[in-house]
LUMLODO-438108 format. One record per residue: residue number from 1; residue in one letter; x, y, z of N, C-alpha, C in turn. Coordinates in nm, 4 decimals. Layout:
BEGIN
<atom i="NUM" aa="A" n_X="X" n_Y="Y" n_Z="Z" ca_X="X" ca_Y="Y" ca_Z="Z" c_X="X" c_Y="Y" c_Z="Z"/>
...
! end
This chain:
BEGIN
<atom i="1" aa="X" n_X="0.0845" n_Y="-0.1177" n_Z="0.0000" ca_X="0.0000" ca_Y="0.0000" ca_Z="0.0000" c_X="0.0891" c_Y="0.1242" c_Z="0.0000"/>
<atom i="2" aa="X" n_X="0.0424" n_Y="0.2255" n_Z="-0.1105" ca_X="0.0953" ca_Y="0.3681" ca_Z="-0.1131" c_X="0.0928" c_Y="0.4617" c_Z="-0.0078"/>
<atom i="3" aa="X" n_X="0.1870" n_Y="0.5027" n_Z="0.0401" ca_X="0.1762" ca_Y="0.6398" ca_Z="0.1483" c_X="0.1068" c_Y="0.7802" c_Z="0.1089"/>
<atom i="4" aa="X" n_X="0.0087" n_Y="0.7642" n_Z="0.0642" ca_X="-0.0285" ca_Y="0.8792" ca_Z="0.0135" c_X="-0.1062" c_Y="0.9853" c_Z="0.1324"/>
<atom i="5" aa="X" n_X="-0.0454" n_Y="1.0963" n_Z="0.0987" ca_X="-0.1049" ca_Y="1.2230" ca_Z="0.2039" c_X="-0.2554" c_Y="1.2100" c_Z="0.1920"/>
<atom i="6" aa="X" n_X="-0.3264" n_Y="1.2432" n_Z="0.3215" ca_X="-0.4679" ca_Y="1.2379" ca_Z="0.2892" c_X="-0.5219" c_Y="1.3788" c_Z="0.3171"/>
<atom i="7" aa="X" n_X="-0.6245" n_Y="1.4357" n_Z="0.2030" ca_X="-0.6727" ca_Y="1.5702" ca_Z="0.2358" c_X="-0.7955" c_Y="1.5638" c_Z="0.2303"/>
<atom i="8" aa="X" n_X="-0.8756" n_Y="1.6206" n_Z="0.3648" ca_X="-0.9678" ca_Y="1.6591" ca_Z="0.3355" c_X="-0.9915" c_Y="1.7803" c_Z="0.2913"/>
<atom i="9" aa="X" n_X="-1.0885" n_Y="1.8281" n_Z="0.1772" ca_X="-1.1469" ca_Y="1.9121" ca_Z="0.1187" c_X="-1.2577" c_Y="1.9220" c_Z="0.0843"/>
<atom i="10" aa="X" n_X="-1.3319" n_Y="2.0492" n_Z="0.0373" ca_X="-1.4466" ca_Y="2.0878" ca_Z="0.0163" c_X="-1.5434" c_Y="2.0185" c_Z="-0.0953"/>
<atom i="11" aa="X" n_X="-1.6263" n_Y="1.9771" n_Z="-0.1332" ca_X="-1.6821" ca_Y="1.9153" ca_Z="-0.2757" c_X="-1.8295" c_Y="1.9557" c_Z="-0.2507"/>
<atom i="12" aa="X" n_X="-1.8497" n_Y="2.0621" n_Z="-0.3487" ca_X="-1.9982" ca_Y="2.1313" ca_Z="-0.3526" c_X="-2.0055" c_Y="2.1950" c_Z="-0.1630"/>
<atom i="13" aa="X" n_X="-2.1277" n_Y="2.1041" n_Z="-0.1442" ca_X="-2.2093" ca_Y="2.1477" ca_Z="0.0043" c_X="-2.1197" c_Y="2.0378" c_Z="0.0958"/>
<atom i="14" aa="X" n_X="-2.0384" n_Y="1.9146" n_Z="0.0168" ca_X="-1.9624" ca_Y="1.8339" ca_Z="0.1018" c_X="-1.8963" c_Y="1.8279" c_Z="0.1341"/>
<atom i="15" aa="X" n_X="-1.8104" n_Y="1.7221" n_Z="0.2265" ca_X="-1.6724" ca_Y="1.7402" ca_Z="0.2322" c_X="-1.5900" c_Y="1.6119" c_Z="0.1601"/>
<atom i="16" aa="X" n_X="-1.4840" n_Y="1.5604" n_Z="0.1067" ca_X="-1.4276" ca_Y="1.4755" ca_Z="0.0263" c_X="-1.3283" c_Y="1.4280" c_Z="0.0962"/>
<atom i="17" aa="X" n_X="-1.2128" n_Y="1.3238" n_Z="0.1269" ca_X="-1.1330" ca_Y="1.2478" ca_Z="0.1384" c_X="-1.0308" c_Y="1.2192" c_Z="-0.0086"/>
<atom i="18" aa="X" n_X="-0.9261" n_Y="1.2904" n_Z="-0.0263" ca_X="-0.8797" ca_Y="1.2435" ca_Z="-0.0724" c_X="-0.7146" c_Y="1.2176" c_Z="-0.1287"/>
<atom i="19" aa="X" n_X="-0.7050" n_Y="1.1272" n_Z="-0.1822" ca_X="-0.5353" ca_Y="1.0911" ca_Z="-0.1778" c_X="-0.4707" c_Y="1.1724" c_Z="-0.2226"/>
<atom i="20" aa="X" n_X="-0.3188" n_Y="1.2446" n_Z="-0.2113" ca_X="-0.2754" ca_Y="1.3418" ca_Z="-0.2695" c_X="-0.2486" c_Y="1.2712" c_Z="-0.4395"/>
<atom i="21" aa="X" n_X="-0.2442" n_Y="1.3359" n_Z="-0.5271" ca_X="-0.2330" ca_Y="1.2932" ca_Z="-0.6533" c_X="-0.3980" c_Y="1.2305" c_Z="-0.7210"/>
<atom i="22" aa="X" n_X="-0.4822" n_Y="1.1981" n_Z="-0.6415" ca_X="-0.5815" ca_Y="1.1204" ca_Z="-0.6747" c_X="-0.6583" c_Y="1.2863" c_Z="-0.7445"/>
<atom i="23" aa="X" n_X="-0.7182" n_Y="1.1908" n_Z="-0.8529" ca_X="-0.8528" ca_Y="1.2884" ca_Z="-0.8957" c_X="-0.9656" c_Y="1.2424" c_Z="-0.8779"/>
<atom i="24" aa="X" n_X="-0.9957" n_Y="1.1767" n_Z="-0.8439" ca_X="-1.1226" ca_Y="1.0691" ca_Z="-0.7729" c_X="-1.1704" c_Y="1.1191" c_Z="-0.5817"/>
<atom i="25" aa="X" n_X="-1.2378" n_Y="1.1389" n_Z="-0.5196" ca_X="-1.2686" ca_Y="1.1434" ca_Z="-0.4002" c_X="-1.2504" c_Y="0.9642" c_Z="-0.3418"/>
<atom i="26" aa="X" n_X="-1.1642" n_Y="0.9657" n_Z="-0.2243" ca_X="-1.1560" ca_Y="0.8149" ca_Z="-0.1570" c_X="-1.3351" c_Y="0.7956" c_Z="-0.1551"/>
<atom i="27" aa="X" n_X="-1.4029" n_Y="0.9476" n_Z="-0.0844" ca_X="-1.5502" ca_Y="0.8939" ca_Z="-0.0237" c_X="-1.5563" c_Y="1.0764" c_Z="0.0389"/>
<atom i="28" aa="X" n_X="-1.6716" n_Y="1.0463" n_Z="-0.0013" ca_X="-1.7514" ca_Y="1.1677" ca_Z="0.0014" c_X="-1.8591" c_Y="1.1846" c_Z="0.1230"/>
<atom i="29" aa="X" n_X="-1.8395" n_Y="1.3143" n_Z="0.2191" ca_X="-1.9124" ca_Y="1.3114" ca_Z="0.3669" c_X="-1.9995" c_Y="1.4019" c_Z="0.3732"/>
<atom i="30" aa="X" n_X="-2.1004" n_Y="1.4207" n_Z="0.4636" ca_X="-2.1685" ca_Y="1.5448" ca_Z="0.4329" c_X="-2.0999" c_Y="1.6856" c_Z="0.5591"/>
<atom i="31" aa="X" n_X="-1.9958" n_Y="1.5728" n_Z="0.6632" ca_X="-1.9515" ca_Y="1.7098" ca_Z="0.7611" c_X="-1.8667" c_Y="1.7137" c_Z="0.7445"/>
<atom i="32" aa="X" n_X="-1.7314" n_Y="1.7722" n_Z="0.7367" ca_X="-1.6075" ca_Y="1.8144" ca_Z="0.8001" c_X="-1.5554" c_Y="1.7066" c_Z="0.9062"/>
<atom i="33" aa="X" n_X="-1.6264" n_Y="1.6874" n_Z="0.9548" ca_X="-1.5638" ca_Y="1.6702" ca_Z="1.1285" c_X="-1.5945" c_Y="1.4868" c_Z="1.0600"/>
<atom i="34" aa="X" n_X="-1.6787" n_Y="1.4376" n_Z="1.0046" ca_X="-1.6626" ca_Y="1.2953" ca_Z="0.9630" c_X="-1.5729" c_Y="1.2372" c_Z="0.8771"/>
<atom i="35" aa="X" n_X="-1.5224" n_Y="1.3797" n_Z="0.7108" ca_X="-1.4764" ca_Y="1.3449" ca_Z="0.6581" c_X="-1.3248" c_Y="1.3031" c_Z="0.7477"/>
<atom i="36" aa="X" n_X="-1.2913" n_Y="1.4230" n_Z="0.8222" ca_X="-1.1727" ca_Y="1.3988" ca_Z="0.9216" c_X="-1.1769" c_Y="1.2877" c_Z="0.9686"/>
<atom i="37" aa="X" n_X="-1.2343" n_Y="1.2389" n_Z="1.0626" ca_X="-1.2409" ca_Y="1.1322" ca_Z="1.1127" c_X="-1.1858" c_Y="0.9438" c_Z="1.0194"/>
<atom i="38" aa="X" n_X="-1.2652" n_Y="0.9567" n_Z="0.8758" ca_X="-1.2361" ca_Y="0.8855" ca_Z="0.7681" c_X="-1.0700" c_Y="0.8927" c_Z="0.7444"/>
<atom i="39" aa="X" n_X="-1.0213" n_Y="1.0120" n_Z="0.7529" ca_X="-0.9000" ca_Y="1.0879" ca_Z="0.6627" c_X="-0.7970" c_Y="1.0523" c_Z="0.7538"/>
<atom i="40" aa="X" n_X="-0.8073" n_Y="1.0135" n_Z="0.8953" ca_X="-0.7646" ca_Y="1.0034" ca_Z="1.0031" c_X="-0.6818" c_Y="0.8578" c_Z="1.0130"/>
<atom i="41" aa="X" n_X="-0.8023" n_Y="0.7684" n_Z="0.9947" ca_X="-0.7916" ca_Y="0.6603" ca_Z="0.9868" c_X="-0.6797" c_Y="0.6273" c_Z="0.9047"/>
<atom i="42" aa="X" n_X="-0.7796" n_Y="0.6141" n_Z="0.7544" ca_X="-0.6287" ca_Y="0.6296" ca_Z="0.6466" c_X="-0.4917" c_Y="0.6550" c_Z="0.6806"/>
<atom i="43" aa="X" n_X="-0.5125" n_Y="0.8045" n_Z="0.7263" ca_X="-0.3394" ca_Y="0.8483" ca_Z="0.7029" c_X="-0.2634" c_Y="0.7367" c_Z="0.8260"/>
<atom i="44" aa="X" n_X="-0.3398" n_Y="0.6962" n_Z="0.8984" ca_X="-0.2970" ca_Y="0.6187" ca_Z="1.0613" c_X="-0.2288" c_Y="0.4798" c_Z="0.9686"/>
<atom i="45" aa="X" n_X="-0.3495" n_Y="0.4462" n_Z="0.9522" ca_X="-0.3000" ca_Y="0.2766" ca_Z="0.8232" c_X="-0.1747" c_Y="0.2855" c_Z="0.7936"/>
<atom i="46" aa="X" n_X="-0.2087" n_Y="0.4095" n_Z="0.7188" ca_X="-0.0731" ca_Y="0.4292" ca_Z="0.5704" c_X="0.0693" c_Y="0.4740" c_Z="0.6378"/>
<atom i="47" aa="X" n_X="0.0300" n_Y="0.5338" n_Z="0.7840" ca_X="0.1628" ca_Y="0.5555" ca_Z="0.8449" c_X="0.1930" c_Y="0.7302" c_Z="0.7553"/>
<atom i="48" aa="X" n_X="0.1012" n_Y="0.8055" n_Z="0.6673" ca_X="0.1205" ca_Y="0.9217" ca_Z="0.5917" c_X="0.0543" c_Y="1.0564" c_Z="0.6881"/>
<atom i="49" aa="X" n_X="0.0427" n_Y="1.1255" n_Z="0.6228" ca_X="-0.0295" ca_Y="1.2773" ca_Z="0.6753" c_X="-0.1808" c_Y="1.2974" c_Z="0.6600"/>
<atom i="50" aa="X" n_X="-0.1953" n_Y="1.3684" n_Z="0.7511" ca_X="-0.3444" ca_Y="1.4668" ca_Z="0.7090" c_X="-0.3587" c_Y="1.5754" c_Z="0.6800"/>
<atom i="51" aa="X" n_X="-0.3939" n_Y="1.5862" n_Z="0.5786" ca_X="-0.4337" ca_Y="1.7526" ca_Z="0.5653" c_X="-0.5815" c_Y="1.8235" c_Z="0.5648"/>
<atom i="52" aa="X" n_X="-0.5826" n_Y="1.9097" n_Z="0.6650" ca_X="-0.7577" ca_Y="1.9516" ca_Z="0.6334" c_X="-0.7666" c_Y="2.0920" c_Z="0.5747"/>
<atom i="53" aa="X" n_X="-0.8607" n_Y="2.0956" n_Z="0.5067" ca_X="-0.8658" ca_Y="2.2141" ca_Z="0.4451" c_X="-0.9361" c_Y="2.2814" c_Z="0.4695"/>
<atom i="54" aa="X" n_X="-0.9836" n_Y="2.4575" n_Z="0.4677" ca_X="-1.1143" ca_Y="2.5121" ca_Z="0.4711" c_X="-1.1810" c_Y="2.5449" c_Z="0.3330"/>
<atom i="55" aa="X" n_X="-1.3075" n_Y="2.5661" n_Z="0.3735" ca_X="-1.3616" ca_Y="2.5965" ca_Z="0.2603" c_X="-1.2966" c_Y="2.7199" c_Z="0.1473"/>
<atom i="56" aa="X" n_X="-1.2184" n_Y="2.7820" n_Z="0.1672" ca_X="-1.1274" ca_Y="2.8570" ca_Z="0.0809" c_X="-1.0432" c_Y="2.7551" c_Z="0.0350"/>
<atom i="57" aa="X" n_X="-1.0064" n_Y="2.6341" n_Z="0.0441" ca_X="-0.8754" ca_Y="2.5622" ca_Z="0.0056" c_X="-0.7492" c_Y="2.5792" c_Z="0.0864"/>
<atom i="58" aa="X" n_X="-0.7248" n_Y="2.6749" n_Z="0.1551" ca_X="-0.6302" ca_Y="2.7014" ca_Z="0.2510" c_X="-0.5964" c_Y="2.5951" c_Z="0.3671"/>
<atom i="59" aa="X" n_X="-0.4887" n_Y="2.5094" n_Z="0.4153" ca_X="-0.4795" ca_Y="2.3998" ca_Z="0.4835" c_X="-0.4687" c_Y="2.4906" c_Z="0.6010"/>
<atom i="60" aa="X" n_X="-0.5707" n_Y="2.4073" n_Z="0.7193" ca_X="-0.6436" ca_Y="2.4490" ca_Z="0.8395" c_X="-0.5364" c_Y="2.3998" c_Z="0.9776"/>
<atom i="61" aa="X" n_X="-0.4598" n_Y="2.2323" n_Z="0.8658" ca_X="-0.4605" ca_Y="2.1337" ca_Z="0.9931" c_X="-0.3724" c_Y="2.0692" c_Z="1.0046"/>
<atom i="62" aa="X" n_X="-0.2694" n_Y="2.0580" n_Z="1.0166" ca_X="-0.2114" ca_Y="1.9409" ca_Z="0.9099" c_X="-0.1506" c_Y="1.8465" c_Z="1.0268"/>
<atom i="63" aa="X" n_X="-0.1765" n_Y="1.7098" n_Z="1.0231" ca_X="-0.1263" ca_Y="1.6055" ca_Z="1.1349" c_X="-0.0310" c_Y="1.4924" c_Z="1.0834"/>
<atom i="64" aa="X" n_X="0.0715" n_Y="1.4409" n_Z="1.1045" ca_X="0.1679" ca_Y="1.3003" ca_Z="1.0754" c_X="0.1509" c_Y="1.2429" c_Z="1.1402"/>
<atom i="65" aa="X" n_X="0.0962" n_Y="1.0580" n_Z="1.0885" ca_X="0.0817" ca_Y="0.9558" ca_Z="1.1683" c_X="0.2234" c_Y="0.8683" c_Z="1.0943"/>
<atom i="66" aa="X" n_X="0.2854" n_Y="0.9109" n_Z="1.0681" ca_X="0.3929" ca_Y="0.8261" ca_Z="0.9864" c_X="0.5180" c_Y="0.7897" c_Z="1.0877"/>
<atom i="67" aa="X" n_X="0.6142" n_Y="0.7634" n_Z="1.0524" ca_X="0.7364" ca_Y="0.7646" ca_Z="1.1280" c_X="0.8446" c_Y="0.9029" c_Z="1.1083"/>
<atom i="68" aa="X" n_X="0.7978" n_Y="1.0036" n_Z="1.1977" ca_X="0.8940" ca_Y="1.1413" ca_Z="1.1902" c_X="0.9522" c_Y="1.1433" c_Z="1.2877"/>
<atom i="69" aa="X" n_X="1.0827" n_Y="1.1595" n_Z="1.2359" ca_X="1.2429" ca_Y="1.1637" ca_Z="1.2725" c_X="1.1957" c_Y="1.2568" c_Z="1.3649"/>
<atom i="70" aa="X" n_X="1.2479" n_Y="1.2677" n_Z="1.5111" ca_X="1.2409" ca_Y="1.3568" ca_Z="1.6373" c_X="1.3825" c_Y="1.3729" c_Z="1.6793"/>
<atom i="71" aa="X" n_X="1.4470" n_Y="1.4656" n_Z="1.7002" ca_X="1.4511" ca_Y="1.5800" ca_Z="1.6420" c_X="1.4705" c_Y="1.5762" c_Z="1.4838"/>
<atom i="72" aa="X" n_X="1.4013" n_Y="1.6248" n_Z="1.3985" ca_X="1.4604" ca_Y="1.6226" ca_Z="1.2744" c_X="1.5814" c_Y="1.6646" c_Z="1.2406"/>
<atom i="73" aa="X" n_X="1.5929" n_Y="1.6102" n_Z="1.1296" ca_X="1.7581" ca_Y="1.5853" ca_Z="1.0655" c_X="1.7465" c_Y="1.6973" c_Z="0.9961"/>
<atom i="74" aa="X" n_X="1.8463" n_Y="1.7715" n_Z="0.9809" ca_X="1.8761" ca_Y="1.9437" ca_Z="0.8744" c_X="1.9320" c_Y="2.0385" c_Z="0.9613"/>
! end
């Protein structure tokens, strides 16, 4: 399975789930706070990120369930 970033974003009156690179919605919610919840999961699985968005497109949120280097390296 792909590590793909997960974003939630806006779709019409909904909210969407979906993989970074994907043009497809994973699954389509009618709240915010569920699509998160969905987006959550995923990124947890995949060991990747979350990203939430607001209704402008502007990222609100952004969380790593992956393996990040503490203290980072740079």
């Amino acid at each position: 399975m792909s590590k793909k970033n997960q974003h939630v974003v806006p779709s019409g009156k909904n909210w969407a789930i979906k993989g970074a690179g994907n043009s497809k919605a994973t699954k389509i919610v009618t709240t915010q706070q569920e699509a998160t919840k969905i987006a959550r999961e995923i990124a947890k699985n995949q060991g990747s990120e979350m990203f939430i968005h607001k209704r402008n497109g502007q990222i609100r949120e952004r969380n790593t369930y992956g393996k990040d280097p503490f203290p980072p390296k740079g």
